[in-house]
PQR file of N, CA, C, O and H, with PARSE charges and radii, in Angstrom:
ATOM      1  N   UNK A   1     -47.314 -46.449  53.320 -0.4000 1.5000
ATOM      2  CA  UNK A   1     -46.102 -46.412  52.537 -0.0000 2.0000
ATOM      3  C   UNK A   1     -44.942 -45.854  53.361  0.5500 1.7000
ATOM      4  O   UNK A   1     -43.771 -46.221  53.461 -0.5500 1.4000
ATOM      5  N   UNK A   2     -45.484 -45.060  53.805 -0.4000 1.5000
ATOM      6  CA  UNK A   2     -44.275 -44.093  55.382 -0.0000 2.0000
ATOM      7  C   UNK A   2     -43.792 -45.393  56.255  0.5500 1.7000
ATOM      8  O   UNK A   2     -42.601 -45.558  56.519 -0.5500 1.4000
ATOM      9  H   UNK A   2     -46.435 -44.761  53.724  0.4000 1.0000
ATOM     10  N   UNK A   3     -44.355 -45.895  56.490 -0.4000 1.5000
ATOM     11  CA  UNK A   3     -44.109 -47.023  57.408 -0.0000 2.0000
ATOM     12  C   UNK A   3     -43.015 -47.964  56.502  0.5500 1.7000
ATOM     13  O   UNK A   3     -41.808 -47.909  56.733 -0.5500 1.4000
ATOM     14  H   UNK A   3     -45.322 -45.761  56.275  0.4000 1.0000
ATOM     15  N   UNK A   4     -43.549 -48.768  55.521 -0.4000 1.5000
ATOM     16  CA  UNK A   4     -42.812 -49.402  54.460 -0.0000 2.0000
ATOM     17  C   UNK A   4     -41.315 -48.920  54.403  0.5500 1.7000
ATOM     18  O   UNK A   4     -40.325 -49.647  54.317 -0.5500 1.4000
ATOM     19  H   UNK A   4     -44.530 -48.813  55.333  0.4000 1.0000
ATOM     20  N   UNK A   5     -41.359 -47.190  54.484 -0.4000 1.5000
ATOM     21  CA  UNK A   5     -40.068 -46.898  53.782 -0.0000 2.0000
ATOM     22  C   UNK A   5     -39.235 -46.488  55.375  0.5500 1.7000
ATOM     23  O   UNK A   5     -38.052 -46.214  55.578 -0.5500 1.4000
ATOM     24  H   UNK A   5     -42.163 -46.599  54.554  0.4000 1.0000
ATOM     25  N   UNK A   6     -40.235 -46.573  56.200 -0.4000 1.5000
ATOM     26  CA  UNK A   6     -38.950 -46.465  57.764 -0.0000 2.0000
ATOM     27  C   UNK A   6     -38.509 -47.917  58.177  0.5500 1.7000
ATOM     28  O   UNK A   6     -37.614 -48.184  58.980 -0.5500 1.4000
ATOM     29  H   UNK A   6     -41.196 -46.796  56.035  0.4000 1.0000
ATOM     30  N   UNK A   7     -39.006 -48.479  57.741 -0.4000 1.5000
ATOM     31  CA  UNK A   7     -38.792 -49.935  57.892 -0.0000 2.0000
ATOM     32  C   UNK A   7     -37.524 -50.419  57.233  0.5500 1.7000
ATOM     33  O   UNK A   7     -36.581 -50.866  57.885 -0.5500 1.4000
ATOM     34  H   UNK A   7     -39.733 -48.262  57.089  0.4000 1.0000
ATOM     35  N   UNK A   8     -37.533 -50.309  55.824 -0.4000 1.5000
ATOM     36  CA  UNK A   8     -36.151 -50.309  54.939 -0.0000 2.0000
ATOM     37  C   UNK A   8     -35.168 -49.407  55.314  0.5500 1.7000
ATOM     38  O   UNK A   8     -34.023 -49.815  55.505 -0.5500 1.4000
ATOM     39  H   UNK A   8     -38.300 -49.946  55.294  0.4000 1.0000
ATOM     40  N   UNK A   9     -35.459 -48.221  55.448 -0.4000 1.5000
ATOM     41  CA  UNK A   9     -34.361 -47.585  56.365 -0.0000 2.0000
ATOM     42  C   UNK A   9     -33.851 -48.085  57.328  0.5500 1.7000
ATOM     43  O   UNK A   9     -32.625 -47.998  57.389 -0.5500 1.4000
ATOM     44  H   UNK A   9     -36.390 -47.890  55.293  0.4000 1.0000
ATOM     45  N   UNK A  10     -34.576 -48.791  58.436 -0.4000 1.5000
ATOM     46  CA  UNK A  10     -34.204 -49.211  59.578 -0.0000 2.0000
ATOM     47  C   UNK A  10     -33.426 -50.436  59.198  0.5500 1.7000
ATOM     48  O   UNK A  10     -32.539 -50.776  59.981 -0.5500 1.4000
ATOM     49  H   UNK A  10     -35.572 -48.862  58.386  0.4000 1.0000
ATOM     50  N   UNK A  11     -33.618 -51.133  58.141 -0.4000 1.5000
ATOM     51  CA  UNK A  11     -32.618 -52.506  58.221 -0.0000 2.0000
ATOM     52  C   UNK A  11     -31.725 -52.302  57.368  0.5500 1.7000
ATOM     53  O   UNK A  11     -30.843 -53.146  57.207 -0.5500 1.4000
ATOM     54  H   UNK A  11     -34.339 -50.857  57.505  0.4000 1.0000
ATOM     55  N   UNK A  12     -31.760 -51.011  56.553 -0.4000 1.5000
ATOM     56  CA  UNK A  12     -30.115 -50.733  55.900 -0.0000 2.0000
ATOM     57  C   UNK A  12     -29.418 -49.606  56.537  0.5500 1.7000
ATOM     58  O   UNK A  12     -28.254 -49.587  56.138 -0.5500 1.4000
ATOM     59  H   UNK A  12     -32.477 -50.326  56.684  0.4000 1.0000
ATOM     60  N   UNK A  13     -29.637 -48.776  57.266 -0.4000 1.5000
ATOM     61  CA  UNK A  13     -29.236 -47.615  57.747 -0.0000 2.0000
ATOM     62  C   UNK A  13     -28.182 -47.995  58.993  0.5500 1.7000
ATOM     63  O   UNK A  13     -28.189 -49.085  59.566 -0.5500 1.4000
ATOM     64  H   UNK A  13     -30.583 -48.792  57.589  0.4000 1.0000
ATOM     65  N   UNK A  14     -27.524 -47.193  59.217 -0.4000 1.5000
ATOM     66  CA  UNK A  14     -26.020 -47.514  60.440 -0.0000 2.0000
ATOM     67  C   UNK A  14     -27.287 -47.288  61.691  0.5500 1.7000
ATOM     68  O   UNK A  14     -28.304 -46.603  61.586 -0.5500 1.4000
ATOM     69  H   UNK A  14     -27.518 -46.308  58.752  0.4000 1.0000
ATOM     70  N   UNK A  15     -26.950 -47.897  62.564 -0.4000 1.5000
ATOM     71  CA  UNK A  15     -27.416 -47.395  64.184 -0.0000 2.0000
ATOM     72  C   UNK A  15     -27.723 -46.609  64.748  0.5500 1.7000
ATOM     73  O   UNK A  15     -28.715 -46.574  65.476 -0.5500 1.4000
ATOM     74  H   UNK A  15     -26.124 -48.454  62.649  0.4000 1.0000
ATOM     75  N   UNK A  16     -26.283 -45.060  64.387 -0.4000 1.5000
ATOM     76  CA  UNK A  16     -26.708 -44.191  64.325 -0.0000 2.0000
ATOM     77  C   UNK A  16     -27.173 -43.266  63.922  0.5500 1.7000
ATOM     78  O   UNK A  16     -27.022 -42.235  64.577 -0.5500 1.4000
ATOM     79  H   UNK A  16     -25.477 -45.088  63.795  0.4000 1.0000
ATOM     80  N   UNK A  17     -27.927 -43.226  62.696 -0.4000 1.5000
ATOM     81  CA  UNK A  17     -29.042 -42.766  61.839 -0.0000 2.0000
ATOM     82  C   UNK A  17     -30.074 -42.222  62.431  0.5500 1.7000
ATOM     83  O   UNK A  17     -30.193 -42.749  63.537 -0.5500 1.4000
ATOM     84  H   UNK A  17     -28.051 -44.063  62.164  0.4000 1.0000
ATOM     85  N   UNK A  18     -30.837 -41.474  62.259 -0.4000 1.5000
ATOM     86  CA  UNK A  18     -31.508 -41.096  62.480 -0.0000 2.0000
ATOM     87  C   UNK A  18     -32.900 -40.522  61.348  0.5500 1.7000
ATOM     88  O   UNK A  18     -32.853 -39.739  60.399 -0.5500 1.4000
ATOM     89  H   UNK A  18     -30.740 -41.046  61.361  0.4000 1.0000
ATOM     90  N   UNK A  19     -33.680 -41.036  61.742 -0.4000 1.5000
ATOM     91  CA  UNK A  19     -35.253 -40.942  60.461 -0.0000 2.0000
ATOM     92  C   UNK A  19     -36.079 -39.871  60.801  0.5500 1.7000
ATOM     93  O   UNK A  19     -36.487 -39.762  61.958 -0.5500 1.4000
ATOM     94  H   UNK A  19     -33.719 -41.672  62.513  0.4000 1.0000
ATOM     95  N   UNK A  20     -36.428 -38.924  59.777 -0.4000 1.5000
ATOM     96  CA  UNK A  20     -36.792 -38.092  59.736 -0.0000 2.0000
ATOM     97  C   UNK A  20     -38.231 -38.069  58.714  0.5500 1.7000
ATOM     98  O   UNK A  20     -38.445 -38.855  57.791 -0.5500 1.4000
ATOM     99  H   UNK A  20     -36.097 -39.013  58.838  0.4000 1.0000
ATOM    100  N   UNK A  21     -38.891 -37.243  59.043 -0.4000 1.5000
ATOM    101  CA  UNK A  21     -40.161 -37.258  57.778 -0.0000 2.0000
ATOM    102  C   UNK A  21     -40.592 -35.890  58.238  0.5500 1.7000
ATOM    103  O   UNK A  21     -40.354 -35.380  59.332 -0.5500 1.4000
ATOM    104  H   UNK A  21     -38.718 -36.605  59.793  0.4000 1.0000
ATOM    105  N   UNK A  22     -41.224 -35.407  57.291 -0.4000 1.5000
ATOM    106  CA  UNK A  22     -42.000 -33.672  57.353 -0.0000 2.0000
ATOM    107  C   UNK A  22     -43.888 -34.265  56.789  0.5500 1.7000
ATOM    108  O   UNK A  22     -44.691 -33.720  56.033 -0.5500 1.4000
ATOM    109  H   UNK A  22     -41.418 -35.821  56.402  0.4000 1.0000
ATOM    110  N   UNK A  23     -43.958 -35.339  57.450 -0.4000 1.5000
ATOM    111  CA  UNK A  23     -45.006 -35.558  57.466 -0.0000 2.0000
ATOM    112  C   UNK A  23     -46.257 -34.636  58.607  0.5500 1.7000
ATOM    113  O   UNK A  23     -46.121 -35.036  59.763 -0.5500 1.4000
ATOM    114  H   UNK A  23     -43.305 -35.782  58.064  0.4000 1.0000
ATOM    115  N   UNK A  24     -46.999 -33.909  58.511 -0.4000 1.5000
ATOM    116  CA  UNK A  24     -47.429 -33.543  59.431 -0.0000 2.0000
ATOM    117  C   UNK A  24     -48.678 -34.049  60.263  0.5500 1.7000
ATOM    118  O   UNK A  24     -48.836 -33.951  61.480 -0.5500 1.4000
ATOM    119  H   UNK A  24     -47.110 -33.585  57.572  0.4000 1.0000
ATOM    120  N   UNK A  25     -49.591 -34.654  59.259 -0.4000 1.5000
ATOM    121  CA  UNK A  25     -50.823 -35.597  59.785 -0.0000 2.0000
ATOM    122  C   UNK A  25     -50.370 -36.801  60.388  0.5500 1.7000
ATOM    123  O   UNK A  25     -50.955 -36.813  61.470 -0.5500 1.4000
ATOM    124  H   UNK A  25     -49.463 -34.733  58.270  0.4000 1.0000
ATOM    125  N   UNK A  26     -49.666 -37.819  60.313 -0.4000 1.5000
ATOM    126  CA  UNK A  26     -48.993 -38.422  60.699 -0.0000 2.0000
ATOM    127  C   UNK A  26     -48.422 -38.412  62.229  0.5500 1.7000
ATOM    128  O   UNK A  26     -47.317 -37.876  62.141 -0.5500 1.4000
ATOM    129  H   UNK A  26     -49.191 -37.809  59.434  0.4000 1.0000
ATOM    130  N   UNK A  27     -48.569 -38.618  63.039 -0.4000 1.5000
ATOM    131  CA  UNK A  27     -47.922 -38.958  64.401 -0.0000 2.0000
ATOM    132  C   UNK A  27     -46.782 -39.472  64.712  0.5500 1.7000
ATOM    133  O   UNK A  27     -46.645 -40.694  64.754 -0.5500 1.4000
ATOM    134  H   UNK A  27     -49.466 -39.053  63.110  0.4000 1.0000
ATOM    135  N   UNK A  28     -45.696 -38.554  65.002 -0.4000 1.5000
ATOM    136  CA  UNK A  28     -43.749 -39.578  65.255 -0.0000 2.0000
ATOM    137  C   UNK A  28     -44.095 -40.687  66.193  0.5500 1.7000
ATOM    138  O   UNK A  28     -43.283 -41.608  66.274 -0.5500 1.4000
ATOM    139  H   UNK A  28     -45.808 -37.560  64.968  0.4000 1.0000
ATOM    140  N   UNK A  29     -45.221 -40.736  66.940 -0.4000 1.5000
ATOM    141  CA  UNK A  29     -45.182 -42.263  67.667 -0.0000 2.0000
ATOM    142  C   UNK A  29     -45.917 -43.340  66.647  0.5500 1.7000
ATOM    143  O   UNK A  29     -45.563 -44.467  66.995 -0.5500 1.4000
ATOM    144  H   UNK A  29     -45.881 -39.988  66.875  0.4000 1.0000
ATOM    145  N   UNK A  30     -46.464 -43.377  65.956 -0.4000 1.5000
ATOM    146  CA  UNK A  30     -47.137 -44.242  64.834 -0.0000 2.0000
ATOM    147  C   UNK A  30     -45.932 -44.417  64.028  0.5500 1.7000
ATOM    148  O   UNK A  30     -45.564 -45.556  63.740 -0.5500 1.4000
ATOM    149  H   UNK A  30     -46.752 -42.462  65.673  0.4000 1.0000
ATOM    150  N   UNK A  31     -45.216 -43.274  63.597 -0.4000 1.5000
ATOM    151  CA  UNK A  31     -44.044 -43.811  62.618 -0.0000 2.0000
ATOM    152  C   UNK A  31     -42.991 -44.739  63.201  0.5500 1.7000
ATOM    153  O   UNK A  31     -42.597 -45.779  62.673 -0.5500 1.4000
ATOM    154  H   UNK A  31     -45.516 -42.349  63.831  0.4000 1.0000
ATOM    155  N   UNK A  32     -42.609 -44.255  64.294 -0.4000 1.5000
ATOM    156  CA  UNK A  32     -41.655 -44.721  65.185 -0.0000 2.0000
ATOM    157  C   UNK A  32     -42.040 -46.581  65.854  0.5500 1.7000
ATOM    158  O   UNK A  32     -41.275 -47.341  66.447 -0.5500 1.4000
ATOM    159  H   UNK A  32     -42.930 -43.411  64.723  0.4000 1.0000
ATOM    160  N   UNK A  33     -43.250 -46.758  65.510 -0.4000 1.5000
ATOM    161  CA  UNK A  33     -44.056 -47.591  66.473 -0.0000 2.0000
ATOM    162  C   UNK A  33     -43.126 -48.856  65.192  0.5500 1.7000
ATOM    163  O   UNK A  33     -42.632 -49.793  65.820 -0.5500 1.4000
ATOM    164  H   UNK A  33     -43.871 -46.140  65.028  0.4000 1.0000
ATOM    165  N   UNK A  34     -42.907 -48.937  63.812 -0.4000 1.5000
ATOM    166  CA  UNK A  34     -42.988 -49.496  63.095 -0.0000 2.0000
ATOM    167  C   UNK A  34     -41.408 -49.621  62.804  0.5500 1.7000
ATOM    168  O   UNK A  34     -41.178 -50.162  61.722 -0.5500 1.4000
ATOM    169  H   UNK A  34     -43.308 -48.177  63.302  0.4000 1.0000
ATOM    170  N   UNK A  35     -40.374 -49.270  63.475 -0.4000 1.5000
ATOM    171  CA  UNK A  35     -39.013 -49.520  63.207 -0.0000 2.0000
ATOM    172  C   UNK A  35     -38.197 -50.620  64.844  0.5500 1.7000
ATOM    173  O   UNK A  35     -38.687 -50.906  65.936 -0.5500 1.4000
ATOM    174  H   UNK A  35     -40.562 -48.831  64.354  0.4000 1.0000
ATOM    175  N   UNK A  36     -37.393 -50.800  64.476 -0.4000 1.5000
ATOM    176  CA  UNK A  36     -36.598 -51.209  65.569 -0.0000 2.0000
ATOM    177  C   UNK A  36     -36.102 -50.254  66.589  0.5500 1.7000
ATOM    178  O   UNK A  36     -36.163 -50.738  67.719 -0.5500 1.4000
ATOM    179  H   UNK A  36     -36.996 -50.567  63.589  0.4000 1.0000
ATOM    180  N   UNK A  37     -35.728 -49.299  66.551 -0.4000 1.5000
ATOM    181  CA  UNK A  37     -35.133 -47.966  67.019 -0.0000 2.0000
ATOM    182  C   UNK A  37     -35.785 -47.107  67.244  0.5500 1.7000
ATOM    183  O   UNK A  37     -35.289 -45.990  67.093 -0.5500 1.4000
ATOM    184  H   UNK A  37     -35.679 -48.906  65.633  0.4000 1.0000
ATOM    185  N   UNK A  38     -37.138 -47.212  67.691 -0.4000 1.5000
ATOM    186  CA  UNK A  38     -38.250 -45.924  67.635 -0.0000 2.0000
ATOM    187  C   UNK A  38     -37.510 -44.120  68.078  0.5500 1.7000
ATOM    188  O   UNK A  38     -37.842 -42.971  67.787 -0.5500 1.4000
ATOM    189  H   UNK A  38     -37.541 -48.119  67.814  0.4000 1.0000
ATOM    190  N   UNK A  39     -36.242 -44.828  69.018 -0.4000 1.5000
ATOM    191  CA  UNK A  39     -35.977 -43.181  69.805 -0.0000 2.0000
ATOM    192  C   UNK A  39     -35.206 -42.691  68.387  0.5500 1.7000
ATOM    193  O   UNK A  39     -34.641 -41.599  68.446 -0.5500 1.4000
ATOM    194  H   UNK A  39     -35.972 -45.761  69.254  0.4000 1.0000
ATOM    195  N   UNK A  40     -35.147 -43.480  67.035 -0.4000 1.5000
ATOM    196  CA  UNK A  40     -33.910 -42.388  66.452 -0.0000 2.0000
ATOM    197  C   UNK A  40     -34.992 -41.892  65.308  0.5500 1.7000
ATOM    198  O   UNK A  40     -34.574 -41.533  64.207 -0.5500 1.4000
ATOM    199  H   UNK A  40     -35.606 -44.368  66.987  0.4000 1.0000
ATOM    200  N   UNK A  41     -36.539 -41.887  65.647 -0.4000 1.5000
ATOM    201  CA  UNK A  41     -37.180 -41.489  64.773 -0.0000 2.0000
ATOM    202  C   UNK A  41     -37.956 -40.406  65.131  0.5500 1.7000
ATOM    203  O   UNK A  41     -38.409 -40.407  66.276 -0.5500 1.4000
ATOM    204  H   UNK A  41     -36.879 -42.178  66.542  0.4000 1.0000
ATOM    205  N   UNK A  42     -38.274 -39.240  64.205 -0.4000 1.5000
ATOM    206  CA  UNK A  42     -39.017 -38.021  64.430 -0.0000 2.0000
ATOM    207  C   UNK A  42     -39.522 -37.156  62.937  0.5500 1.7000
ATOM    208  O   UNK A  42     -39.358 -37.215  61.718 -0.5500 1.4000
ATOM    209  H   UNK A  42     -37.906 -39.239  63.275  0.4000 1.0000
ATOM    210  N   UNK A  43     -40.114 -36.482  63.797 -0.4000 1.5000
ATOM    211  CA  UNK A  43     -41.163 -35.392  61.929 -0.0000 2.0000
ATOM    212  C   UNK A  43     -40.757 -33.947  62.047  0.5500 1.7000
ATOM    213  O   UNK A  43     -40.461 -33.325  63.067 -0.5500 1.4000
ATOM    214  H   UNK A  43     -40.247 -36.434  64.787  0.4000 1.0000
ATOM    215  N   UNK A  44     -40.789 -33.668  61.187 -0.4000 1.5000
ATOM    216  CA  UNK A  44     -40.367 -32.222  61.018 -0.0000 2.0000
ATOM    217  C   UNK A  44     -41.890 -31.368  60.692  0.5500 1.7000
ATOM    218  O   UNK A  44     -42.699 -32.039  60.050 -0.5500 1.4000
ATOM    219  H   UNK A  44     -41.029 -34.173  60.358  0.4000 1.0000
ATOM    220  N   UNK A  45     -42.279 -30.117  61.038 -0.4000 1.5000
ATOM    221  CA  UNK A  45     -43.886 -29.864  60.612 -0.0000 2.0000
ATOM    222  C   UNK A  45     -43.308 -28.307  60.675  0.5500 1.7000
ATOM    223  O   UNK A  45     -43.114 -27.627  61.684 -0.5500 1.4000
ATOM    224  H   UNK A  45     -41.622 -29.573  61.559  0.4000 1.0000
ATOM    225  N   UNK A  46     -43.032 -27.852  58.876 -0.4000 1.5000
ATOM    226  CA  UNK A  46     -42.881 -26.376  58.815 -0.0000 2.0000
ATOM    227  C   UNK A  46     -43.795 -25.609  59.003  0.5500 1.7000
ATOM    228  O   UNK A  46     -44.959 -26.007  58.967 -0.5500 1.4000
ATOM    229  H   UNK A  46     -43.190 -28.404  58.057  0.4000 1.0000
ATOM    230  N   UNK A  47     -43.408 -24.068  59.298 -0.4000 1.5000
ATOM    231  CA  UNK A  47     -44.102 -23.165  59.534 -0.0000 2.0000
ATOM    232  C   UNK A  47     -44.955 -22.251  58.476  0.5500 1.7000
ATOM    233  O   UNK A  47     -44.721 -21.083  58.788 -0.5500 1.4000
ATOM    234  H   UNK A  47     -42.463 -23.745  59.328  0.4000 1.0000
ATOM    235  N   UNK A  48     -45.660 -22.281  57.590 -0.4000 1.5000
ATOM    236  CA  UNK A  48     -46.546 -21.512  56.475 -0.0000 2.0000
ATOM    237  C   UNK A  48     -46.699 -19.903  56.390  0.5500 1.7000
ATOM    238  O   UNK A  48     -47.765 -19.682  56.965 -0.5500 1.4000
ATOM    239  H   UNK A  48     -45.850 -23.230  57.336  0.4000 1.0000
ATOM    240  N   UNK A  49     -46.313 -19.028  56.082 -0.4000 1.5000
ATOM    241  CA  UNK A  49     -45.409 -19.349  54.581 -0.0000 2.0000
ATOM    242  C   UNK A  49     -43.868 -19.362  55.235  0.5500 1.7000
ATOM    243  O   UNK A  49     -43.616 -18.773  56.286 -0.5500 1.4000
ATOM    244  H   UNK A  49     -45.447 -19.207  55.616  0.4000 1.0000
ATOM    245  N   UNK A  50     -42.899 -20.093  54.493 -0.4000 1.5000
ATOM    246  CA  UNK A  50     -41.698 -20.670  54.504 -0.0000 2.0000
ATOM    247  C   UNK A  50     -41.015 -19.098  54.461  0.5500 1.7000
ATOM    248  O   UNK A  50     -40.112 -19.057  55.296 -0.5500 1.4000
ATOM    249  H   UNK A  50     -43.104 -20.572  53.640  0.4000 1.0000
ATOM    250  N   UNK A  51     -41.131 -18.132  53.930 -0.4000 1.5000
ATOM    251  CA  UNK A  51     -40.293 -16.832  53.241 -0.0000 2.0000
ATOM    252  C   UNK A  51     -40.610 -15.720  54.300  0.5500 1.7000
ATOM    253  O   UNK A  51     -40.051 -14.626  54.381 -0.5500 1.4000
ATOM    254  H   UNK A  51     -41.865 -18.166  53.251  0.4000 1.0000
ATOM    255  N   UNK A  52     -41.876 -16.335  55.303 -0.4000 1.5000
ATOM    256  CA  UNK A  52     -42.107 -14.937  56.178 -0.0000 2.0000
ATOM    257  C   UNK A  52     -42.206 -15.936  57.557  0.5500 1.7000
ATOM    258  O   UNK A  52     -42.472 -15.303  58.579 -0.5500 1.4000
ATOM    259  H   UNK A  52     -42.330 -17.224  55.237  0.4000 1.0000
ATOM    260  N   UNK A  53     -42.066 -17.115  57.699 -0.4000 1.5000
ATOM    261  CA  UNK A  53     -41.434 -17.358  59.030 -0.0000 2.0000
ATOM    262  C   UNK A  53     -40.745 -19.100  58.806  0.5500 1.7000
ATOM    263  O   UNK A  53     -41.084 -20.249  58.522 -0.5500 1.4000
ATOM    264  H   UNK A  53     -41.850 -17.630  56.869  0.4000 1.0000
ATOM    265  N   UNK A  54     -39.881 -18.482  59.075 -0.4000 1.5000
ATOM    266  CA  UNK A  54     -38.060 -19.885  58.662 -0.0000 2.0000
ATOM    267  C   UNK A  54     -38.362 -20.227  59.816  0.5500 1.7000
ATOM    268  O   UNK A  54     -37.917 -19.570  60.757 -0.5500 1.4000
ATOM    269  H   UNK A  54     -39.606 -17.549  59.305  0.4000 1.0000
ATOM    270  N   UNK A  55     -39.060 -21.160  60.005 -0.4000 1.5000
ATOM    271  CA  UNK A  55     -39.364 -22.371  61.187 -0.0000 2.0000
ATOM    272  C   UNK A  55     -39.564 -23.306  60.867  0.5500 1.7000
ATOM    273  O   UNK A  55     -40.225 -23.582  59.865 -0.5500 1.4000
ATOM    274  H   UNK A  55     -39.421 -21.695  59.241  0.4000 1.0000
ATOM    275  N   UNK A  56     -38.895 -24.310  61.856 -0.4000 1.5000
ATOM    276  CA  UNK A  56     -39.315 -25.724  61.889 -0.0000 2.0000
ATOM    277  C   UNK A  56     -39.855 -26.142  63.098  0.5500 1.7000
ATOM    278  O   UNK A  56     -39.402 -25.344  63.918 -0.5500 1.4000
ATOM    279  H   UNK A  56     -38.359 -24.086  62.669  0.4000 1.0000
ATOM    280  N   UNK A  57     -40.616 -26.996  63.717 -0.4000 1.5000
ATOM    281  CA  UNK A  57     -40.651 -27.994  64.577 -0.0000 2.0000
ATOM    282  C   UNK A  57     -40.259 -29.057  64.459  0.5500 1.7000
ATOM    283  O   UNK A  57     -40.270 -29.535  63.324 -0.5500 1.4000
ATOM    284  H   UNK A  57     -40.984 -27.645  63.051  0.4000 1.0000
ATOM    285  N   UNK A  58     -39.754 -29.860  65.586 -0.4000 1.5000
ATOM    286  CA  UNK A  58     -39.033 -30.993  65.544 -0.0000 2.0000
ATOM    287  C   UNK A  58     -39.831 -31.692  66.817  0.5500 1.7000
ATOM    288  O   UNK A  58     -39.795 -31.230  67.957 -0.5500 1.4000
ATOM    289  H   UNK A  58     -39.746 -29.471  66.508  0.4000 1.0000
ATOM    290  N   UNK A  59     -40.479 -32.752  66.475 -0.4000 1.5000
ATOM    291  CA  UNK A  59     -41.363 -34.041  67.359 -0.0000 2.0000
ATOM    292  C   UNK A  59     -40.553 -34.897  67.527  0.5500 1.7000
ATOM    293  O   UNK A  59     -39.746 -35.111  66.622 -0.5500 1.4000
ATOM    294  H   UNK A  59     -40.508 -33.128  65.549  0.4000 1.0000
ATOM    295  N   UNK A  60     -40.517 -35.516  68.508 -0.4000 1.5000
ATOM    296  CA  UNK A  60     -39.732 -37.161  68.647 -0.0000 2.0000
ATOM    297  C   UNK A  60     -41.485 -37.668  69.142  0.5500 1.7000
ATOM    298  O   UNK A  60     -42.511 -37.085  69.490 -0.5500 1.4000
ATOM    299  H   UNK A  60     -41.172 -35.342  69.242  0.4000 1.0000
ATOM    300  N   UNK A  61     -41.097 -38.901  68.945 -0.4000 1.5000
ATOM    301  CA  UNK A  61     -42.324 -40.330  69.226 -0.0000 2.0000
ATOM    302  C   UNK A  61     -41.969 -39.903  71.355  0.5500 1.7000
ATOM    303  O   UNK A  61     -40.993 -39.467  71.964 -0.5500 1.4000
ATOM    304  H   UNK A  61     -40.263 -39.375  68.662  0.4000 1.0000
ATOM    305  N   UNK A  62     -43.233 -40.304  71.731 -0.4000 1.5000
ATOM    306  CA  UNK A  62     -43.014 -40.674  73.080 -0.0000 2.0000
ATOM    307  C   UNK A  62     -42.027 -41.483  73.801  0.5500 1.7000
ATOM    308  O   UNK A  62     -42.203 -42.645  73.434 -0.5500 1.4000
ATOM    309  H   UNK A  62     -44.026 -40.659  71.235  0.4000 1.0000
ATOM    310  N   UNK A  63     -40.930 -41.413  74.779 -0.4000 1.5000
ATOM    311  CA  UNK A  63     -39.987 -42.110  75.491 -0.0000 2.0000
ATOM    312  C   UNK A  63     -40.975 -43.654  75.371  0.5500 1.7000
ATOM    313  O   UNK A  63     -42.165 -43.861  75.608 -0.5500 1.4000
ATOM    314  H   UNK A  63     -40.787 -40.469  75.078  0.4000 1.0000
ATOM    315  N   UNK A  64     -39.773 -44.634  74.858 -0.4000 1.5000
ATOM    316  CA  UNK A  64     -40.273 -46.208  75.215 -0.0000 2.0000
ATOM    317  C   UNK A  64     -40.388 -46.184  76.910  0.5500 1.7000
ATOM    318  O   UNK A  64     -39.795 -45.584  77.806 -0.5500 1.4000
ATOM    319  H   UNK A  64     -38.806 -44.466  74.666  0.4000 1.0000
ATOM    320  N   UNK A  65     -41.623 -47.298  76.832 -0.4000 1.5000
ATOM    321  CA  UNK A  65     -41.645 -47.572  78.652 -0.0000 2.0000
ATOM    322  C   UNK A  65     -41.040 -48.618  79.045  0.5500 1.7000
ATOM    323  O   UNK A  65     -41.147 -49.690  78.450 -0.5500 1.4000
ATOM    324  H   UNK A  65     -42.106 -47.786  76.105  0.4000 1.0000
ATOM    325  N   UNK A  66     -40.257 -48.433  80.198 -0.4000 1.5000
ATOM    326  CA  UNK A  66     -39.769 -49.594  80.532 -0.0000 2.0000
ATOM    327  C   UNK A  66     -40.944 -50.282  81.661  0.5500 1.7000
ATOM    328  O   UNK A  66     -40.749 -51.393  82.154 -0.5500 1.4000
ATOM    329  H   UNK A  66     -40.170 -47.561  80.681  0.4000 1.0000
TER
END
Protein backbone atom coordinates (compact mmCIF):
# COMPACT_ATOMS: atom_id res chain seq x y z
CA UNK A 1 0.00 0.00 0.00
CA UNK A 2 3.27 2.32 0.85
CA UNK A 3 4.31 1.78 -2.51
CA UNK A 4 0.70 2.48 -4.10
CA UNK A 5 0.61 5.74 -2.20
CA UNK A 6 4.45 6.92 -3.28
CA UNK A 7 3.52 6.25 -6.56
CA UNK A 8 0.41 8.74 -6.59
CA UNK A 9 2.46 11.12 -4.92
CA UNK A 10 5.02 10.88 -7.45
CA UNK A 11 2.63 11.64 -10.43
CA UNK A 12 0.77 14.50 -8.65
CA UNK A 13 3.40 16.09 -6.53
CA UNK A 14 5.76 19.23 -8.00
CA UNK A 15 9.46 17.89 -8.72
CA UNK A 16 10.50 19.34 -5.96
CA UNK A 17 8.73 17.42 -3.35
CA UNK A 18 10.01 15.42 -1.45
CA UNK A 19 8.41 11.82 0.16
CA UNK A 20 8.68 11.00 3.37
CA UNK A 21 7.30 7.93 5.50
CA UNK A 22 8.10 7.00 9.36
CA UNK A 23 7.86 3.63 8.27
CA UNK A 24 10.50 1.75 10.07
CA UNK A 25 10.47 -2.03 8.84
CA UNK A 26 10.36 -0.93 5.53
CA UNK A 27 13.65 -0.02 3.65
CA UNK A 28 13.98 3.88 1.87
CA UNK A 29 15.57 1.85 -1.03
CA UNK A 30 12.42 -0.52 -1.54
CA UNK A 31 10.22 2.60 -1.16
CA UNK A 32 12.23 4.70 -3.33
CA UNK A 33 12.76 1.68 -5.84
CA UNK A 34 8.90 2.27 -6.80
CA UNK A 35 8.72 6.13 -7.76
CA UNK A 36 10.29 8.07 -10.59
CA UNK A 37 12.54 10.26 -8.37
CA UNK A 38 13.95 7.71 -5.97
CA UNK A 39 16.68 10.57 -4.62
CA UNK A 40 13.58 12.77 -3.32
CA UNK A 41 12.48 9.81 -1.23
CA UNK A 42 13.32 8.85 2.49
CA UNK A 43 11.88 7.39 6.18
CA UNK A 44 11.91 8.92 9.21
CA UNK A 45 12.48 6.06 12.31
CA UNK A 46 11.74 7.87 15.86
CA UNK A 47 13.47 7.45 18.88
CA UNK A 48 11.23 5.47 21.90
CA UNK A 49 9.99 7.09 24.23
CA UNK A 50 9.26 10.38 22.19
CA UNK A 51 9.11 12.66 25.81
CA UNK A 52 12.60 11.34 27.07
CA UNK A 53 14.54 11.42 23.80
CA UNK A 54 13.19 14.10 20.81
CA UNK A 55 14.94 12.23 18.03
CA UNK A 56 14.61 11.48 14.71
CA UNK A 57 16.58 9.64 12.09
CA UNK A 58 16.49 10.50 8.65
CA UNK A 59 17.47 7.51 5.80
CA UNK A 60 17.64 8.35 2.15
CA UNK A 61 17.43 5.08 -0.37
CA UNK A 62 21.04 4.32 -1.71
CA UNK A 63 22.69 6.91 -4.47
CA UNK A 64 21.23 5.66 -8.10
CA UNK A 65 24.19 4.00 -10.11
CA UNK A 66 25.24 5.34 -12.98
Amino acid sequence: MKGQILQELDRVCPERAIAASNTSPLMPGLLASVTRRPDRVLVTRYFNPPYLLPLAEVVRGPEPRT
